[in-house]
C-alpha positions as CSV (number, residue, x, y, z in Angstrom):
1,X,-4.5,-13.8,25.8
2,X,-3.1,-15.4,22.4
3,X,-1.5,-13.6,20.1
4,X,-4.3,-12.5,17.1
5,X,-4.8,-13.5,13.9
6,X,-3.5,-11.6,10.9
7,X,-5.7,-9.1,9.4
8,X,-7.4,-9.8,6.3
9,X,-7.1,-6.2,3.6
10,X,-9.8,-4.6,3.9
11,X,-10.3,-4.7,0.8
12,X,-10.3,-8.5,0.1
13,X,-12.7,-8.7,3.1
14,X,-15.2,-7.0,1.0
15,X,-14.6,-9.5,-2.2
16,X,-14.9,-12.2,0.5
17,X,-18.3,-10.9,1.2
18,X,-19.7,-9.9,-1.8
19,X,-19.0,-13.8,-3.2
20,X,-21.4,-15.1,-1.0
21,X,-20.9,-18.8,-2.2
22,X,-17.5,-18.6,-1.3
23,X,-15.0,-19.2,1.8
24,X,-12.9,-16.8,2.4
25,X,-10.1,-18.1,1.9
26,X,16.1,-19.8,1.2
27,X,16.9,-21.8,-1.3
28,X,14.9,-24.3,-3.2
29,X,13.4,-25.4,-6.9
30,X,13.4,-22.9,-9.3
31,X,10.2,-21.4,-11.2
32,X,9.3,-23.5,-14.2
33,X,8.2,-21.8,-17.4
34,X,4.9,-22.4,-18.3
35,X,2.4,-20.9,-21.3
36,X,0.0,-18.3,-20.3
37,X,-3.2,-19.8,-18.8
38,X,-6.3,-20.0,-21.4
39,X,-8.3,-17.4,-19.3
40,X,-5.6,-14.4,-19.1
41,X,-3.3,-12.6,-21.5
42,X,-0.6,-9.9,-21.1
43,X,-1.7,-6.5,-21.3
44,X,-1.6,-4.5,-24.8
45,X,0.9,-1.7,-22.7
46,X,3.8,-0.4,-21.9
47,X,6.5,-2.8,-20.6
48,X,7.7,-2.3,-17.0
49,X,11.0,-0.6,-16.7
50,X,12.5,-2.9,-14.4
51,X,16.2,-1.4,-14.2
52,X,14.0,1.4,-12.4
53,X,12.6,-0.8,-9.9
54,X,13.3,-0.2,-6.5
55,X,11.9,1.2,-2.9
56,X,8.8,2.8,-3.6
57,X,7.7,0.9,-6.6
58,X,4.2,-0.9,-6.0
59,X,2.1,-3.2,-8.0
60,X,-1.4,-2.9,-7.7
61,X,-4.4,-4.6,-8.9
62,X,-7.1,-2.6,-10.4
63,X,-10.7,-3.6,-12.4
64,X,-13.7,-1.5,-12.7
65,X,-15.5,-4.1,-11.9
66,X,-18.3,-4.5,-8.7
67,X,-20.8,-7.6,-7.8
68,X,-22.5,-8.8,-10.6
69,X,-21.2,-6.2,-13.2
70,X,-18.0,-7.6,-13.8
71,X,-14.6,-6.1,-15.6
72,X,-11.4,-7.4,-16.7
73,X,-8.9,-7.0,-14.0
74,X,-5.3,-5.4,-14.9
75,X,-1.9,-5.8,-12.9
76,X,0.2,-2.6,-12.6
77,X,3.8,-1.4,-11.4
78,X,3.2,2.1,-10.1
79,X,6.7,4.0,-10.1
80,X,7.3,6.1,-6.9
81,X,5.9,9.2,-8.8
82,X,2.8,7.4,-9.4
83,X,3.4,6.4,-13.2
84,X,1.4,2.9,-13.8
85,X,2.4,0.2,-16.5
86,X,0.4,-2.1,-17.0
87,X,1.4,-5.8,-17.6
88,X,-0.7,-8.3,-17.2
89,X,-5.2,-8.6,-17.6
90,X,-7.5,-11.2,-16.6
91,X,-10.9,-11.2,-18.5
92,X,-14.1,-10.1,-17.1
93,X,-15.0,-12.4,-14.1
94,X,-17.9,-13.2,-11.2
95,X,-15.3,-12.1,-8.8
96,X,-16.1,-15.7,-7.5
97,X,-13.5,-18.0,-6.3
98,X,-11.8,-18.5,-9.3
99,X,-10.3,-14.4,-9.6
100,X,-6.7,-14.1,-8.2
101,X,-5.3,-11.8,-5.8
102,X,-1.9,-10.3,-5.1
103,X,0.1,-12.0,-2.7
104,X,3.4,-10.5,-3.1
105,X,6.5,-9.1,-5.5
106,X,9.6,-11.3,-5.8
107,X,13.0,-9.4,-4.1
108,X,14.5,-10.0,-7.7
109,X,11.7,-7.4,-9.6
110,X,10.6,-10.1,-12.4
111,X,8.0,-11.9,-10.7
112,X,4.2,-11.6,-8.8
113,X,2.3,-14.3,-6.7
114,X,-1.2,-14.4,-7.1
115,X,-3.9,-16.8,-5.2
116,X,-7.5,-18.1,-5.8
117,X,-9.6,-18.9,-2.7
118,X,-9.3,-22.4,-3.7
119,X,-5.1,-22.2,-3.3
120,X,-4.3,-22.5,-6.7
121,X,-1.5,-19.7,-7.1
122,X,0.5,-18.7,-10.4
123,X,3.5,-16.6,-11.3
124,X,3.0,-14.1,-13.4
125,X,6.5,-12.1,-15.1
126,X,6.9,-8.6,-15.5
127,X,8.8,-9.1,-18.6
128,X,6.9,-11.1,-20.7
129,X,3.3,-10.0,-19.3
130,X,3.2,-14.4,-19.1
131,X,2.1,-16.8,-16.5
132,X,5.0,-18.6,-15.6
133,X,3.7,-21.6,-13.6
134,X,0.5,-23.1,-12.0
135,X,0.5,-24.9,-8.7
136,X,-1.5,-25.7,-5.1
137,X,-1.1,-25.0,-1.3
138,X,-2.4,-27.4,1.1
139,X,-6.3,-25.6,1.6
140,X,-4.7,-24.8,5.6
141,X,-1.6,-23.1,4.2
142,X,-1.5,-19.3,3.9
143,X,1.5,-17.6,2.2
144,X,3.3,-14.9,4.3
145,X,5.5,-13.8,1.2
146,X,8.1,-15.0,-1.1
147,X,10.9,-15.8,0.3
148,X,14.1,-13.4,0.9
149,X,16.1,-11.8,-0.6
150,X,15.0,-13.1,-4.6
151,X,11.9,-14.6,-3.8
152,X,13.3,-18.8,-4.7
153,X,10.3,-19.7,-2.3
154,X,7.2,-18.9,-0.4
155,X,7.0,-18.3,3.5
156,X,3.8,-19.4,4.8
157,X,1.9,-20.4,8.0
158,X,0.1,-24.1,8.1
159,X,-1.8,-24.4,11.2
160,X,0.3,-23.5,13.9
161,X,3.2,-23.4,12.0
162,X,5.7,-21.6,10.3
163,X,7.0,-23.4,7.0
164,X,8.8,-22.8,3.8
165,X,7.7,-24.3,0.4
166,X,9.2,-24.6,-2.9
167,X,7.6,-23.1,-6.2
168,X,5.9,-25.9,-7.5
169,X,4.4,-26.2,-4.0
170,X,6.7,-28.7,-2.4
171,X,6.7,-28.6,1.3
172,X,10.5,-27.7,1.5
173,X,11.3,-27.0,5.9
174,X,9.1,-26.9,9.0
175,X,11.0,-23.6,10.8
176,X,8.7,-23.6,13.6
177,X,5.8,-24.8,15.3
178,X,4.7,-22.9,18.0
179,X,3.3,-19.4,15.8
180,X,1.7,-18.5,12.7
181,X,3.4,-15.1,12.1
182,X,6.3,-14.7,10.5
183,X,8.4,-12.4,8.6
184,X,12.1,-12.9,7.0
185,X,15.3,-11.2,7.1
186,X,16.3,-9.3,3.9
187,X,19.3,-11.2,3.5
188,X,17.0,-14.3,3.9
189,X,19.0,-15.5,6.6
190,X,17.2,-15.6,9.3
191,X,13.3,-15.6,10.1
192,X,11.5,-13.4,12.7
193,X,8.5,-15.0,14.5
194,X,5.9,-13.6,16.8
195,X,5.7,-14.6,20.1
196,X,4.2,-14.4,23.9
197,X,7.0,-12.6,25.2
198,X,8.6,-11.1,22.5
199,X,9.7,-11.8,19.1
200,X,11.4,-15.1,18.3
201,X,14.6,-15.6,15.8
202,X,14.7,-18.8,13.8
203,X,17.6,-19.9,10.9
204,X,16.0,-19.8,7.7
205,X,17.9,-23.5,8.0
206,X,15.1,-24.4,11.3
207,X,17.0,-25.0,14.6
208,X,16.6,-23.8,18.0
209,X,14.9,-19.8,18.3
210,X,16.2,-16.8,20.0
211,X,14.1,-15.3,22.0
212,X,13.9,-11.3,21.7
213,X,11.9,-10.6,25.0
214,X,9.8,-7.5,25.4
215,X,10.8,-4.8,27.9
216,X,7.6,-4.2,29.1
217,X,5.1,-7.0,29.9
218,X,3.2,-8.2,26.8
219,X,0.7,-10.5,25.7
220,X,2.3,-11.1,22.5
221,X,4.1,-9.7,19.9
222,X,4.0,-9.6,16.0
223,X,6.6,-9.0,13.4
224,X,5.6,-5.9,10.9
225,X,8.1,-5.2,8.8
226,X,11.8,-4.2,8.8
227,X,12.5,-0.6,10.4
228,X,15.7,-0.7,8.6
229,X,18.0,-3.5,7.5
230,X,18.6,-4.0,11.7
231,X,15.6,-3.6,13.5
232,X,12.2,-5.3,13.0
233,X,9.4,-3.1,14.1
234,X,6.8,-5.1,16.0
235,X,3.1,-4.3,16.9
236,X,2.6,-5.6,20.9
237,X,-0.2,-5.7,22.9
238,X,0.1,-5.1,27.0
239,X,-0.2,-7.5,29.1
240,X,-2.2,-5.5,32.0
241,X,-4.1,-2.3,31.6
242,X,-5.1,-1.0,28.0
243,X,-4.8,-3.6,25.2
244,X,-4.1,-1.4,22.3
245,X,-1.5,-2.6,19.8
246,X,1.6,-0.8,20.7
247,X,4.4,-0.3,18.2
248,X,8.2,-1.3,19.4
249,X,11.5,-1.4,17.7
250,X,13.5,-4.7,18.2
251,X,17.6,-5.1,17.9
252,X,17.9,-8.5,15.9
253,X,20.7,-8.5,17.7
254,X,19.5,-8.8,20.7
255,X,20.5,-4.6,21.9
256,X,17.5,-2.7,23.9
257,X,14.0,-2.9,22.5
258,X,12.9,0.7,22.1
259,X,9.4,1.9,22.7
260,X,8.1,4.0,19.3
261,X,4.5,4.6,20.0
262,X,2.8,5.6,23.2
263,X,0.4,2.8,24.7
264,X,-3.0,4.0,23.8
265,X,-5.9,4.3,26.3
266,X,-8.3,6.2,24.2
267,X,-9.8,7.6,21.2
268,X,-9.3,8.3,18.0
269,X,-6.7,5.9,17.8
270,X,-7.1,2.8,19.3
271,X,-3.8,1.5,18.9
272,X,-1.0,1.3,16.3
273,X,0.2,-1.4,13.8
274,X,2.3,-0.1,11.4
275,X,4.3,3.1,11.3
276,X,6.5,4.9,8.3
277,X,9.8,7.7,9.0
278,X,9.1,10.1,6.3
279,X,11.6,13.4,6.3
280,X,8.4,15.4,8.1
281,X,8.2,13.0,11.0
282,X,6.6,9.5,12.1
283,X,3.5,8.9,10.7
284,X,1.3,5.8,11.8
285,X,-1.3,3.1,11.0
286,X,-4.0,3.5,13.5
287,X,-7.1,1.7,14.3
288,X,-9.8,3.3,14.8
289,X,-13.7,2.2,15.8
290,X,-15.5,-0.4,13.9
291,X,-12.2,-1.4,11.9
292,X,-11.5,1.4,10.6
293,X,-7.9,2.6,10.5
294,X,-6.8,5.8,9.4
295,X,-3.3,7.9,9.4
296,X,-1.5,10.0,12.4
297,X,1.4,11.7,13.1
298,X,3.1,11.4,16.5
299,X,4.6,14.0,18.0
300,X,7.6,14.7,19.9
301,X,5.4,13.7,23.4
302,X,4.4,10.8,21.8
303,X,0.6,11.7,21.4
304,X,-1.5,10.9,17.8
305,X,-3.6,13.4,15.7
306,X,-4.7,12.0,12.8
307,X,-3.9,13.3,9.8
308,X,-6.6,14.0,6.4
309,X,-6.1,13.3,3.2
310,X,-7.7,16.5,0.9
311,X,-10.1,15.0,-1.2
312,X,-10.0,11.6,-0.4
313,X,-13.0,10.0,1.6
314,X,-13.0,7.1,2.1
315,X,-13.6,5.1,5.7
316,X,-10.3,4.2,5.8
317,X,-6.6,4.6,4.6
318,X,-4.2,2.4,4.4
319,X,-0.5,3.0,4.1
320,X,1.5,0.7,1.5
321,X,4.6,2.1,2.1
322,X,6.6,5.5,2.5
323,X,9.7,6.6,1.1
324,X,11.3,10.1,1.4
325,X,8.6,12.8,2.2
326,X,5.6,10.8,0.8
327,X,3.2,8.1,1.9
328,X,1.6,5.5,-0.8
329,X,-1.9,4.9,0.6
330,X,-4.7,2.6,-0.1
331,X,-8.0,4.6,0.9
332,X,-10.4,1.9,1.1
333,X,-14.3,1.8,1.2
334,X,-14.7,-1.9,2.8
335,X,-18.0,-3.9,1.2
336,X,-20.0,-0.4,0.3
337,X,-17.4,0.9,-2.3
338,X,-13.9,0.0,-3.9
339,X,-10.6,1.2,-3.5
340,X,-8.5,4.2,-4.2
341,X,-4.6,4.4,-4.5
342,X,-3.4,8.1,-3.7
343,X,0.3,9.6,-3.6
344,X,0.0,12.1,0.0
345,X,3.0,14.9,0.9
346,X,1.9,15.2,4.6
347,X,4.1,18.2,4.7
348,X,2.4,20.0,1.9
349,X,-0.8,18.1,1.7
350,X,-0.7,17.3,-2.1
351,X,-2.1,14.3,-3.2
352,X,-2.1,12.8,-6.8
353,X,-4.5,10.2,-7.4
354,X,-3.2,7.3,-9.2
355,X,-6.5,5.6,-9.0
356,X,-10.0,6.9,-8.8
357,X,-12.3,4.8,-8.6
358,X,-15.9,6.2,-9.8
359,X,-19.2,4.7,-9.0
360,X,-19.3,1.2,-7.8
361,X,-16.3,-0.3,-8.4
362,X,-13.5,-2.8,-6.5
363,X,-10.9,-0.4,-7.9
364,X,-7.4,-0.6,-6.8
365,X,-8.5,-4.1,-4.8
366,X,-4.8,-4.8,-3.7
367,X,-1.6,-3.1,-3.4
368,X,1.7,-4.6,-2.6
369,X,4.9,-3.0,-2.4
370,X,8.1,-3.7,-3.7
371,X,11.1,-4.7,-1.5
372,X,9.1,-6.0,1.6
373,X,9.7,-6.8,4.2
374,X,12.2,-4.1,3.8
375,X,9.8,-1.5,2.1
């Protein structure tokens, strides 16, 4: 069994199907400053606070805009509270394969990546509302994030391979060639890969890797995110019996890998793939039937029971990224609907809707948080 291919958003899988004519899709040179692009201008709004920024910030991208009925298309921080400010519109578009979609947030706060399904990407500043520069990916290269801990670069995957390139595009350092997943260390220093055993550690300079084996027998593991500014949490799959992604934490150092999530046999949740510590327990990314994936909380004997949002239906919910006693969640309606982008107190089961999308609409189409892979 090889290890599987990164999941597309939900969301973005639905804008891939509704354009039906179209294919779905450190250190290093500094951004260049470039005017804003003919087709977009900065939003007429309030300028981002970004001495405020920090974990639990989000920018997400919202239109009104479904199909053939097209909208302009705004860029928004949301503030942990769920305050938006908007900075940054494209016109009304065919939602063909020209629109842009959020990639990632720069570790420095100033600065979004955006792609086309052609791999043309721009910058786009939080302080001016501006694009800052235009450039191209090779059409096989698929960007993993900017690079850690100020974004000077992007991480990506080409083929079978993990690679770094420069802002203008400039293939930069082949770190590896073995894997296509890939996150980086905060500090930037290092570069956490999936593998068949286990997770691998590469220098963000290349070199040899460290293997991280797996307690338990696997069939590959995959980097999530970073558990805390020590520990990668990784999503596994077994090598014999149920194949459910199970959910381990990993010692970069090397120290015991600890189990966090049962191994899954049956329904509702098919198996875990991300997982948040708020300060009313564990609460977990699940998958559910037909793609669906939906919200639980384990408890102390490891079990799942999913948890509800009041309010919000939607096939499935997504979490962005928790911090304190709430969850930031993308409820998400695939190719039939558009997307909602909720505030949720699992402890007292408020939720504040920062977007609600009504009718037919993409709605909040992406979300990306702020500080990943740290978030």
């Amino acid at each position: 069994m090889t290890i599987r291919t990164p999941r597309i958003k939900p969301v973005l899988q639905g804008i891939a199907l509704a354009a039906a004519a179209v294919t779905a899709m450190g250190s290093g040179a500094a951004a260049l400053a470039a005017p804003a692009g003919p087709s977009a201008k900065a939003a007429d709004a309030s300028l981002v606070p970004l001495s405020k920024v920090g974990l639990g910030w989000s920018v997400a991208e919202y239109t009104k805009g479904f199909n053939k009925h097209p909208a302009p298309t705004t860029l928004y921080a949301v503030s942990p509270q769920g305050k938006k400010f908007p900075f940054f519109t494209w016109p009304a578009s065919d939602f063909g394969s020209k629109a842009f979609y959020l990639v990632d947030w720069s570790g420095d706060g100033q600065r979004v990546l955006v792609r086309n399904f052609f791999n043309k990407f721009e910058q786009i500043s939080l302080v001016t509302g501006k694009v800052i520069n235009t450039f191209k990916l090779p059409a096989d290269a698929q960007p993993i994030s900017y690079t850690r801990p100020s974004g000077q670069n992007i991480l990506a995957s080409n083929g079978n391979k993990i690679v770094r390139y420069d802002l203008s595009g400039h293939l930069t350092k082949v770190l590896n060639k073995k894997t296509f997943e890939a996150i980086e260390s905060p500090d930037g220093t290092s570069v956490i890969l999936s593998a068949k055993s286990g997770l691998g550690v590469v220098s963000n300079s290349g070199g040899p890797v460290k293997l991280l084996p797996a307690p338990a027998g696997v069939a590959g593991c995959s980097p999530v995110r970073w558990w805390n500014s020590t520990t990668i949490l990784a999503d596994c799959e077994a090598k014999h019996g149920p194949s459910a992604p199970r959910l381990w934490l990993f010692p970069e150092n090397g120290g015991k890998v600890k189990a966090l999530t049962a191994q899954r046999s049956k329904g509702p949740d098919l198996g875990d793939i991300n997982a948040y510590k708020l300060t009313s327990g564990t609460f977990l990314e699940a998958l559910g039937p037909c793609g669906v994936e939906f919200i639980a909380k384990q408890s102390a004997n490891g079990s799942a029971h999913q948890v509800v949002l009041p309010g919000v239906r939607y096939p499935s919910d997504l979490i962005i990224t928790g911090q304190g006693s709430t969850l930031l969640v993308q409820a998400s309606g695939g190719c039939s609907a558009g997307a909602a982008l909720v505030l949720f107190n699992p402890h007292t089961k408020k939720v504040s809707w920062i977007f609600h999308p009504t009718g037919k609409s993409y709605g909040a189409e992406v979300v990306v948080p702020f500080g990943r892979p740290l978030s």
